[in-house]
C-alpha positions in Angstrom: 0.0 0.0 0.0 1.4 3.5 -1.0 1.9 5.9 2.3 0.0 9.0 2.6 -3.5 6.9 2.1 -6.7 9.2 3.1 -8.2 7.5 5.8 -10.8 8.4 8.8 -10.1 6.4 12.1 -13.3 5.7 14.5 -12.6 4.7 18.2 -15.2 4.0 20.5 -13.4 3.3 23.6 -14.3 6.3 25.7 -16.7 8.3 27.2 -17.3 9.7 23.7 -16.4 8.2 20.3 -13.4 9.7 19.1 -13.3 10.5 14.6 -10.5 11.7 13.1 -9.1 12.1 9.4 -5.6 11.2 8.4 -3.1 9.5 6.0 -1.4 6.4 6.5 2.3 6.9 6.8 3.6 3.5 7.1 2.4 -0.1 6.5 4.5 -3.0 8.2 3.0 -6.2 8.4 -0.1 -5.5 9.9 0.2 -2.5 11.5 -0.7 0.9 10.3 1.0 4.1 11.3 -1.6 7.2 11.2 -1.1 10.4 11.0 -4.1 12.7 11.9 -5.6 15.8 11.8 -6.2 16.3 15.8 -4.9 15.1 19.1 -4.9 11.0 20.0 -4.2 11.2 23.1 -7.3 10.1 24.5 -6.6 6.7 22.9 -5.5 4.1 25.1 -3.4 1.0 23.9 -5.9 -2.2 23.3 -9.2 0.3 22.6 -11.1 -1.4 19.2 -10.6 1.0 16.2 -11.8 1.0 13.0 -8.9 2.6 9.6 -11.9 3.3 6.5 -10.7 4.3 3.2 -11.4 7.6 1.8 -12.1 6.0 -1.8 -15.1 4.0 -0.2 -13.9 0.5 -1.9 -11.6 -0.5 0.2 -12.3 -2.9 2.8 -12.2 -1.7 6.7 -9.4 -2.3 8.8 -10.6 -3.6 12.1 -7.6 -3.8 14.7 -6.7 -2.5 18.2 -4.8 0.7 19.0 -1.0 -0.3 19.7 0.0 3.2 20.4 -1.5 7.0 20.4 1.4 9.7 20.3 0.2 13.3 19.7 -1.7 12.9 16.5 -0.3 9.7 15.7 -1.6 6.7 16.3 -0.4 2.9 15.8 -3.6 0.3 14.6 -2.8 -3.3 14.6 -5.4 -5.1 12.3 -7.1 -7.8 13.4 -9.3 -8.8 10.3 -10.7 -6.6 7.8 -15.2 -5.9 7.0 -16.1 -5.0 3.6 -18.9 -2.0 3.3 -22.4 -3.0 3.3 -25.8 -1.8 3.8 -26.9 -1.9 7.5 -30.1 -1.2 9.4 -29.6 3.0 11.0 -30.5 2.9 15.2 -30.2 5.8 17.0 -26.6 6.3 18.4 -24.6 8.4 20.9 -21.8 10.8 19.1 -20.5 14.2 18.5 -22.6 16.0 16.3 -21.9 19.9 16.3 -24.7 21.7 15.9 -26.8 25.3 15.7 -30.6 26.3 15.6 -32.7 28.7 15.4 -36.6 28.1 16.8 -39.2 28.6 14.0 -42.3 27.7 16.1 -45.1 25.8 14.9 -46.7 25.3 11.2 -44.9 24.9 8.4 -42.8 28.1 7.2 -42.1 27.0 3.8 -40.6 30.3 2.7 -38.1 30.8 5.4 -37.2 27.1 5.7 -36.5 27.3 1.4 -34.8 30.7 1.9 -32.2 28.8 4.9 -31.6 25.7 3.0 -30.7 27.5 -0.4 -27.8 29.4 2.3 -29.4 32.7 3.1 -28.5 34.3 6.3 -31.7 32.9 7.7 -35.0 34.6 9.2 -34.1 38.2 11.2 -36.2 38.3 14.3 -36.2 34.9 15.3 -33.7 35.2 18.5 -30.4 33.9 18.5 -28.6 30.6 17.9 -28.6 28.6 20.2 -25.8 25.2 20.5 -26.9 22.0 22.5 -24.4 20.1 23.9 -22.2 17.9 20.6 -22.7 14.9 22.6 -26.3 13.2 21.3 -28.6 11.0 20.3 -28.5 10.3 16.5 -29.7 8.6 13.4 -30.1 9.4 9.6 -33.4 10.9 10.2 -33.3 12.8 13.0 -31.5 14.3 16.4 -31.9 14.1 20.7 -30.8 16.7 22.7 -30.7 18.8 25.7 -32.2 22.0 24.0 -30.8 25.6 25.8 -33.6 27.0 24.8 -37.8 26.4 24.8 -39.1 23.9 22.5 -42.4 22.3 21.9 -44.0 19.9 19.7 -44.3 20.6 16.0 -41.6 23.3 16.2 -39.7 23.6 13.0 -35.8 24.2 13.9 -33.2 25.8 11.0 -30.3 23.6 12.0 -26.9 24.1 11.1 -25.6 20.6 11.2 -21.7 18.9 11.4 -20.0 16.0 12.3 -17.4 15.8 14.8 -13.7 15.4 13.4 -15.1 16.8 10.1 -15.1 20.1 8.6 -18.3 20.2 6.8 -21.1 21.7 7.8 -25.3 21.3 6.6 -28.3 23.3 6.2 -31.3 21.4 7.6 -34.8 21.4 8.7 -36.2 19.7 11.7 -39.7 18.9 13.3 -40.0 18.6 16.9 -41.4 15.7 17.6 -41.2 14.6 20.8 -40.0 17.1 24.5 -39.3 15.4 27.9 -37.5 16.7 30.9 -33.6 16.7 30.1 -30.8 16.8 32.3 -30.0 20.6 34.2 -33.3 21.6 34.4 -33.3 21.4 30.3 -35.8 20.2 27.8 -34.6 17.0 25.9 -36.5 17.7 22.6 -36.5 14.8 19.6 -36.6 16.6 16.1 -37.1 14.6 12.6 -35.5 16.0 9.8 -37.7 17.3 6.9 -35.2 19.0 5.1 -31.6 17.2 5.2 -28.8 17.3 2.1 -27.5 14.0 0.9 -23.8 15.0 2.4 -25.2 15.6 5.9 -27.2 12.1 5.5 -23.9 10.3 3.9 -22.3 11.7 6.7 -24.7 10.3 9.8 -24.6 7.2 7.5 -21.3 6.4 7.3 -20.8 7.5 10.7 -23.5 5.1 12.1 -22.0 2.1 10.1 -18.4 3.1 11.8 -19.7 3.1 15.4 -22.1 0.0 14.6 -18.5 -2.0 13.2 -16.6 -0.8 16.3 -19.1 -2.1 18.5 -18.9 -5.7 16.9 -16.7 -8.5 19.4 
């Protein structure tokens, strides 16, 4: 394999799963030397990793980290998982977010203005940013809200992935609002507007966690 590979690395290990981009360096035997685009510290020797290719064909290298130096990191593989289709559960990661509160009914015109990448709605309050750690799936989000929700708000969201620097214009739907930790509504929102790179993104990240999970 020729060094400087794209790859993303996904580690699970830890009180939040940890995502990172990087190239390959080095290939010796079966162990893979990393280098990424933030800090690995929090990696501990023995935590289940998952190497993906960036060119999507590839096969996954499933191993165990050997080492985490800076933003390096050692993977020994222990077998390899070819991509394939899985079923999408709600999962626990860091997902970045914004949102501005629309209130009920439907707001066509503002929510088409937003997602085309206008500035958004003036007079609606500011953005407000939940805590990255949350509930997720392809179709929709759970989390603390710092703000007041109810059900059938409609919610501009500003959407990324953590360890990634793209970000989304979507629409969501509040479905659901129960008592949250600190006092704060825990509101679940359904996407109605999301763009296929956001829902590649939440994808690909749910088949990552889902493969690191595997024993």
């Amino acid at each position: 394999m020729p060094s400087s590979v794209p790859v993303e690395v996904v580690c699970t290990a830890g009180p939040m799963p940890f995502v990172a981009q990087g190239r390959v360096r080095e290939v010796e035997g079966s162990r893979y030397t990393i280098d990424l685009d933030q800090d690995a510290g929090q990696l501990n020797p023995g935590a289940r990793a998952i190497v993906s290719f960036a060119d999507g064909a590839a096969a996954r290298v499933i191993g165990r980290v050997v080492e985490a130096r800076g933003n390096c990191v050692i993977v020994s593989q222990d077998g390899v998982r070819n991509r394939e289709r899985r079923s999408f559960p709600r999962l626990h990661a860091g997902i970045p977010i914004r949102y501005r509160n629309l209130g009920p009914g439907s707001h066509d015109f503002e929510a088409a203005t937003w997602a085309r990448g206008d500035a958004g709605p003036a007079g609606r309050g500011d953005w407000l940013r939940p805590g990255e750690f949350m509930n997720f799936s392809v179709t929709g989000l759970k989390f603390d809200a710092p703000g007041p929700v109810e059900i059938d708000d409609l919610l501009l969201i500003e959407l990324g992935v953590r360890g990634r620097t793209e970000t989304w214009r979507c629409t969501g739907r509040v479905v659901f609002v129960e008592p949250g930790a600190d006092e704060l509504p825990s509101a679940a929102v359904e996407f109605e507007h999301i763009p296929e790179g956001a829902q590649a993104a939440l994808s690909d990240l749910t088949l990552q966690i889902q493969e690191a999970l595997l024993e």
